[in-house]
C-alpha positions in Angstrom: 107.3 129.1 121.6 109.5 132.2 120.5 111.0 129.3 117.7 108.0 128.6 116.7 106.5 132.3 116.6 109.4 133.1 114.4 109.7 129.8 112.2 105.9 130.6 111.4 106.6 134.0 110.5 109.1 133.6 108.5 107.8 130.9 106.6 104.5 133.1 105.3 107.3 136.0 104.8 109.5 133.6 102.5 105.8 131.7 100.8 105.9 132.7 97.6 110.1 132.2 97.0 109.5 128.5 98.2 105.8 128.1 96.9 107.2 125.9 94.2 110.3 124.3 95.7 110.3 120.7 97.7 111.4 122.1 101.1 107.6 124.6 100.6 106.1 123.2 103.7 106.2 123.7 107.6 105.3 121.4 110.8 104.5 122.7 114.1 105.2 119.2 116.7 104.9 118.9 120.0 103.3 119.8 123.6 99.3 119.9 123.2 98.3 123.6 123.8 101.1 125.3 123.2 99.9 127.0 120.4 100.7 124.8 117.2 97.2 124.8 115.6 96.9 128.5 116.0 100.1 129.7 114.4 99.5 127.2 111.5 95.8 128.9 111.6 97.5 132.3 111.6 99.6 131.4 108.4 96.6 129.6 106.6 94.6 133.2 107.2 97.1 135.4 105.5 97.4 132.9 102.6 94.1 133.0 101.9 93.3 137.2 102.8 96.6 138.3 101.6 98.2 136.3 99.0 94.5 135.2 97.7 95.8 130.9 98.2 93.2 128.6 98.7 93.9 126.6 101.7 92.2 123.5 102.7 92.1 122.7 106.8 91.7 119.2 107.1 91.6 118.1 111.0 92.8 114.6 111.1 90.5 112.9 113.6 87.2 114.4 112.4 88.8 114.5 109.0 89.2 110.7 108.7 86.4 110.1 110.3 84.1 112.1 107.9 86.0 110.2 105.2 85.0 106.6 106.5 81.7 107.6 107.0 81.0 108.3 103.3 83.0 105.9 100.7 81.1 107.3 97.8 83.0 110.5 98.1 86.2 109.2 99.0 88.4 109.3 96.2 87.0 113.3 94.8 87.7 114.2 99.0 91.1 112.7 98.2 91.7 114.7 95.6 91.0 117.3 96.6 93.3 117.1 99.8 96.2 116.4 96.7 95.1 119.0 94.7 94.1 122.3 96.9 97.0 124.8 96.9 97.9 124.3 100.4 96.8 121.7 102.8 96.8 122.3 106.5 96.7 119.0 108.5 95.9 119.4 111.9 96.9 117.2 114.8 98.4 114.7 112.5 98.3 110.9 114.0 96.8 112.5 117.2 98.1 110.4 120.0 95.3 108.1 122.1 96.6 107.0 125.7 99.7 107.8 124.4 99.9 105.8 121.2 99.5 107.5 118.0 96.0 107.2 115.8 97.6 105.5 112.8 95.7 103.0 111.0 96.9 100.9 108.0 94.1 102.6 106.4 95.1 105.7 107.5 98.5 105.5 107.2 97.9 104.4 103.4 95.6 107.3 102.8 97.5 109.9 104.2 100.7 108.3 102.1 98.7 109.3 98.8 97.8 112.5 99.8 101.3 113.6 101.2 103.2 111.7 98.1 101.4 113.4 95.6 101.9 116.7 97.7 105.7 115.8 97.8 106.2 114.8 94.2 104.2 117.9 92.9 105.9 120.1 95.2 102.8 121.5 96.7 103.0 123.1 100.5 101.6 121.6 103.5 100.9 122.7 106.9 101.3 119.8 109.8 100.8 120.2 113.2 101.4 116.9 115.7 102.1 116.2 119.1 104.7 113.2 117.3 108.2 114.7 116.5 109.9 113.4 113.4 111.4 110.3 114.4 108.0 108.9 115.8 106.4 109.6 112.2 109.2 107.4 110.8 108.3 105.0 113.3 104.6 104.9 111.5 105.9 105.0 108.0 109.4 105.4 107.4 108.4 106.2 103.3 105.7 108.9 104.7 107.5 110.4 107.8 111.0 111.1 105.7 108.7 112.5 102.7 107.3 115.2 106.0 110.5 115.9 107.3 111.7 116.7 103.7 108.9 119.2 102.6 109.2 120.8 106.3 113.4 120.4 107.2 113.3 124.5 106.5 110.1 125.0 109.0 109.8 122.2 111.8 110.0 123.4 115.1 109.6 120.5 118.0 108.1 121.7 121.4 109.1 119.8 124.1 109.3 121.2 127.8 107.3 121.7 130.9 103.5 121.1 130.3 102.7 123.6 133.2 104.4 126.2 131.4 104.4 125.3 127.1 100.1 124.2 127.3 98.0 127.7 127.6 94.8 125.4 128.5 96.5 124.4 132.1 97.8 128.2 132.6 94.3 128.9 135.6 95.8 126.0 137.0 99.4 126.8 137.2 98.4 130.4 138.4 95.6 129.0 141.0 
């Protein structure tokens, strides 16, 4: 977690000298709970208080279902995902009994958001419990684009659950 700590710090020290570059982007992956979301959460807050950037949190479960649910808005939601100055996606491809959530629809959609991203050179925040390789695996053209924008900023968390997940720490301590 001390990587991670540091990686996220580092990145919101070095923002604006990378705002505009392709490697502008950081990805928090790994163990559930172990405090991906909130670093990511801690970096999207100074943005927006400090450096006056607006950031757009898009949770990826709730977020794609709230875009299914209303078609008629789906292409200005869209664009706004591409356009905002930084997008933080969180819990990207969340796993289900141990598969990720990845949809050819959703795969597809998140493809336009994160190309556009990539070929505008516009940041992105990801948090997953997948590492790199098993984005690939979902879309080689989508998960290579990720790694690119993040190489500078990716931390992977892998380890004991007992001791990386904060949620289970009353039960390791009971």
């Amino acid at each position: 977690m001390k990587d991670a700590y540091d990686t996220a710090v580092e990145y919101y020290k070095g923002f604006d000298s990378i705002r505009g570059t392709r490697s502008n982007s950081i990805a928090l992956l790994g163990q559930p709970g172990s405090g991906k979301t909130h670093l990511l959460t801690a970096i999207s807050n100074k943005l927006i208080k400090s450096k006056n950037i607006a950031v757009q949190y898009f949770p990826y479960v709730e977020g794609f279902n709230d875009l299914k649910d209303d078609f008629d808005k789906l292409e200005e939601k869209l664009n706004r995902m591409k356009e905002i100055e930084v997008l933080f996606i969180d819990d990207l491809f969340k796993p289900m009994n141990g598969k990720p959530r990845a949809t050819d629809w959703q795969v597809e959609q998140t493809y336009s958001v994160i190309n556009y991203r990539y070929l505008n050179h516009k940041p992105v925040l990801i948090s997953s419990e997948l590492d790199i390789e098993k984005l690939v695996e979902i879309d080689e053209a989508l998960g290579t684009r990720i790694y690119e924008m993040c190489a500078d900023y990716c931390v992977i968390i892998k380890g004991d659950r007992m001791l990386l997940n904060h949620r289970l720490a009353g039960l390791r301590n009971g």
